[in-house]
N, C-alpha and C positions, 0 to 999 in steps of 0.2 A: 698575417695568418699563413701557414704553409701550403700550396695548393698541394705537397708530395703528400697523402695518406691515399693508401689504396684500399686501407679497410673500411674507411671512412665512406669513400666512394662507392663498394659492393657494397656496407649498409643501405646507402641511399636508393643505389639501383635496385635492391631488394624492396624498398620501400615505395619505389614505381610502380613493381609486380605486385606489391598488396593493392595499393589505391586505383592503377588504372581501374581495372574489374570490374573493382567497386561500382565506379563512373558508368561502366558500362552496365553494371546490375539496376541501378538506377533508371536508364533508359529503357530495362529492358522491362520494369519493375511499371512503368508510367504506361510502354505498350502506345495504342491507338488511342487514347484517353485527351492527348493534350494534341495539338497539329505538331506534322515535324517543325514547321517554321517556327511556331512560338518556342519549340524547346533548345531551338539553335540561338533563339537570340537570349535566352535565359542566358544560356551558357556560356555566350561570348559577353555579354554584358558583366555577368559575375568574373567571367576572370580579369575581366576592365576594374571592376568595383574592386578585387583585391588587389590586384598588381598596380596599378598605377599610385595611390597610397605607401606601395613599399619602395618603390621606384624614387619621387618624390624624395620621404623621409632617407632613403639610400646617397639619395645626389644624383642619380641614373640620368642623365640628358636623353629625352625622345627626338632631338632633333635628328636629321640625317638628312642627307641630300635628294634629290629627288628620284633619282634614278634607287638608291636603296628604299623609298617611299613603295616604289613602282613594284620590287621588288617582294616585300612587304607586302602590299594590296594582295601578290599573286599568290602566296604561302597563307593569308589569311582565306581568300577562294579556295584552294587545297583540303585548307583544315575543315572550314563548312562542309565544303563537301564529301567531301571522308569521312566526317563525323556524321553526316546526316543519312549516309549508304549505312554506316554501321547500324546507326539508329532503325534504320528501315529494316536490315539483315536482323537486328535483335526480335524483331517483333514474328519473325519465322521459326527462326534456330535455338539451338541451346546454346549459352553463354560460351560453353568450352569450344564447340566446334566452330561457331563462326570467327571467336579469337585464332583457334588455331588456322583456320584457313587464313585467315588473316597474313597470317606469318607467310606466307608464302613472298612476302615483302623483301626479305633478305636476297633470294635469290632473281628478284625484278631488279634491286642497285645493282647486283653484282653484272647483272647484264645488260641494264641500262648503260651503266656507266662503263664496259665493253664496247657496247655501241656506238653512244653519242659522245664519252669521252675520253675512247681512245685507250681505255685502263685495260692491259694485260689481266686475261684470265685463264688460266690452264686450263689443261683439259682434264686435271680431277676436280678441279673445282665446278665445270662445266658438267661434269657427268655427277656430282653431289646436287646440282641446280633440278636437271632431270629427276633425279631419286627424291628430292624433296618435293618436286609437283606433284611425283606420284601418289607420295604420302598424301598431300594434298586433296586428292582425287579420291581416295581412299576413306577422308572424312567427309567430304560433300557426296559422295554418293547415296547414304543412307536418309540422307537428308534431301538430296535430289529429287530420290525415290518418294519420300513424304511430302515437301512440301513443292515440287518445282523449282524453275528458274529461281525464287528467291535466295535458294542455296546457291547463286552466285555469287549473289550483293557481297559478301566477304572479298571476293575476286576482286573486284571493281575498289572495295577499299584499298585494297594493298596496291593497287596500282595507283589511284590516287596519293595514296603517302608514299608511295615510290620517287612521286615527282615533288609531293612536300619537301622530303628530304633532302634531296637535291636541290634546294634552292634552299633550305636550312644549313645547308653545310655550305654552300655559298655566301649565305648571309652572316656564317659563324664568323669570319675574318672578319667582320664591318660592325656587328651591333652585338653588345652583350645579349643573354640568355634573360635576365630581366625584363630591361626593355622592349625586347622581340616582342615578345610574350604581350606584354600591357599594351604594344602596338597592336598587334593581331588582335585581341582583344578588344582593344577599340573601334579600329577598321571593321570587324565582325557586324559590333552592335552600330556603327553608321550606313552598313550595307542594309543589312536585317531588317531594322526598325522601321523604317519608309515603307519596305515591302511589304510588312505586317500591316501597319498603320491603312495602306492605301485597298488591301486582300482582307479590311474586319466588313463581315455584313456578304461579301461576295459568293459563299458558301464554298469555297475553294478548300476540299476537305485539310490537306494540309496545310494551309495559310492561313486560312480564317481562324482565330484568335477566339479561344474560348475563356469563360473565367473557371480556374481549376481550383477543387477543391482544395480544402487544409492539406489532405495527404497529397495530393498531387503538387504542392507548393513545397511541400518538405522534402521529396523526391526531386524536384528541381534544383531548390537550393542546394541540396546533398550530390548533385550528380555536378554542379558547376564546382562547387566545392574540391569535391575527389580530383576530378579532373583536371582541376587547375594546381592542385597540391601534388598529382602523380607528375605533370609537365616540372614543376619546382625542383621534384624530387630528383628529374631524369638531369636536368639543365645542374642541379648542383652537383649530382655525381662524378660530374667530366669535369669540375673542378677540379676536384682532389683526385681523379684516378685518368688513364688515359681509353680512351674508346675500347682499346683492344681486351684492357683488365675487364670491362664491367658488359661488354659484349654479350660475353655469353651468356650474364647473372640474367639477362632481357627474359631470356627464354623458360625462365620460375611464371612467367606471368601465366602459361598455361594449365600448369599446375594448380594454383592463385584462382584462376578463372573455373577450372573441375569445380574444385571445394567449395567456393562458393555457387555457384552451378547447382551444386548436391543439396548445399546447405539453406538456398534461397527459395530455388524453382526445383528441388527434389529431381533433377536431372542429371544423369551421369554417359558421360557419352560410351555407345555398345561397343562389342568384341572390335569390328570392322573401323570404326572411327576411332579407338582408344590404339590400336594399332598405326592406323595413320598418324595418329598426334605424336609417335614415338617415331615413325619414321623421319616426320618432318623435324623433330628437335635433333636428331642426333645430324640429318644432313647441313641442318643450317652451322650446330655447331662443328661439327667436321669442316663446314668455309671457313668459320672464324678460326680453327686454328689452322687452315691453310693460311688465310693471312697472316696470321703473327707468322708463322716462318718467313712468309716471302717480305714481309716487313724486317726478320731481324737479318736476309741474305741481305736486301738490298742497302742497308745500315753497315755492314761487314765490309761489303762490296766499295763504300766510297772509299775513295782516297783520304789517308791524315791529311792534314794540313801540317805544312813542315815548321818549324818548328823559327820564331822570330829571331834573326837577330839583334833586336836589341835583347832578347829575354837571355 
């Protein structure tokens, strides 16, 4: 099968932008109803219960060394906790704003990895980093105003998956996008489950393990479900296309998240935040095509290779 289709690839990444959402409508839908902990280990156990079945039937080998194990445990921590700030932020905010703050994620690699790894970043791309926090700032204010600090918890997400990423994209060279996954997944529900199991009875309001309703089980399963099918969705797209093509397709997800927003919790974010959500999309996408240029200078800029002679 050819990995070169680029259409194929924006299909899919568009197909991220519908399902994440969803995932997160789901938790946002469940609320204080179930503990954060039990709805962490739903989630990591379902994406165990799918992926590893397709892995298997695939030929996917889980083994890996120990240092990628290590590696692995720490992107599995990451994910929990990222997902479970999100989860806590949904139960404040509206779908769309605390997605779009979210986003402020882009412009955390671009300077994380300035930082700690030494990666050249201009000074427009540096002053797009600025303009996009403001935006930023611009949506959590309204929301400040109403509910408090917890108009943070988006912050704290994106910093969390700032560092997910960074060790995802370290573990891209070493382990397919499958197996990660059904790894992460795994590791998830062997962390979780102990903590759950030993926190029933304790009244520990998010730990202690309640039995949830019909609805509250169809919302779980539907929210591991999405979630593990928007991750499929993101991990195939780089197959067939390259980062930089489907890059910007990421940023429909806010749109995605509106509509349903609108269409679930009758919520649509006001003048002040719907402003910000534009600011922030056009600053992040203004980085990405800084990149693609300093990507195709620095491609221009190598040397050919001369040319064999035996050819």
């Amino acid at each position: 099968m050819s990995r070169d289709n680029p259409l194929l690839g924006i299909l899919l990444m568009i197909g991220f932008c519908a399902f994440a959402p969803l995932g997160d409508s789901m938790a946002k839908l469940i609320g204080a109803a179930v503990p954060l902990g039990q709805v962490l280990l739903v989630r990591s156990a379902l994406q165990a219960l799918i992926l590893w079945p397709i892995c298997r039937r695939g030929g996917h080998s889980l083994a890996a060394t120990p240092r990628i194990y290590l590696m692995i445990l720490l992107r599995c921590v990451l994910q929990v906790a990222g997902f479970g700030a999100m989860v806590l932020a949904l139960r404040f905010l509206p779908l769309a704003d605390a997605i779009a703050i979210a986003y402020v994620m882009p412009f955390l690699l671009l300077l994380m990895g300035w930082f700690f790894l030494g990666e050249h970043v201009g000074s427009r791309r540096l002053l797009a980093c600025i303009v996009g926090f403001s935006g930023t700032l611009m949506v959590m204010q309204p929301s400040f105003a109403e509910v408090g600090w917890p108009a943070a918890l988006p912050l704290l997400v994106a910093v969390i998956f700032s560092c997910f990423m960074l060790v995802t994209r370290q573990l891209s060279h070493h382990v397919d996008p499958l197996p990660l996954q059904a790894l992460t997944g795994l590791m998830g529900t062997a962390l979780l489950l102990p903590v759950i199991l030993l926190a029933e009875g304790t009244g520990w309001a998010e730990l202690d393990p309640v039995e949830p309703t019909r609805r509250e089980i169809v919302l779980l399963v539907l929210l591991g479900l999405f979630a593990t099918i928007s991750h499929l969705l993101m991990a195939w797209s780089l197959r067939f296309a390259p980062a930089a093509t489907v890059a910007p397709i990421q940023y429909s997800e806010i749109p995605f998240a509106a509509l349903y927003g609108w269409l679930i919790f009758g919520q649509f974010p006001g003048g002040l935040a719907l402003a910000g959500i534009g600011v922030v999309m056009a600053a992040g996408l203004y980085i990405i095509w800084r990149e693609r240029i300093a990507l195709r200078a620095q491609v221009r800029s190598r040397p050919r290779q001369a040319p064999s002679a035996e050819g």
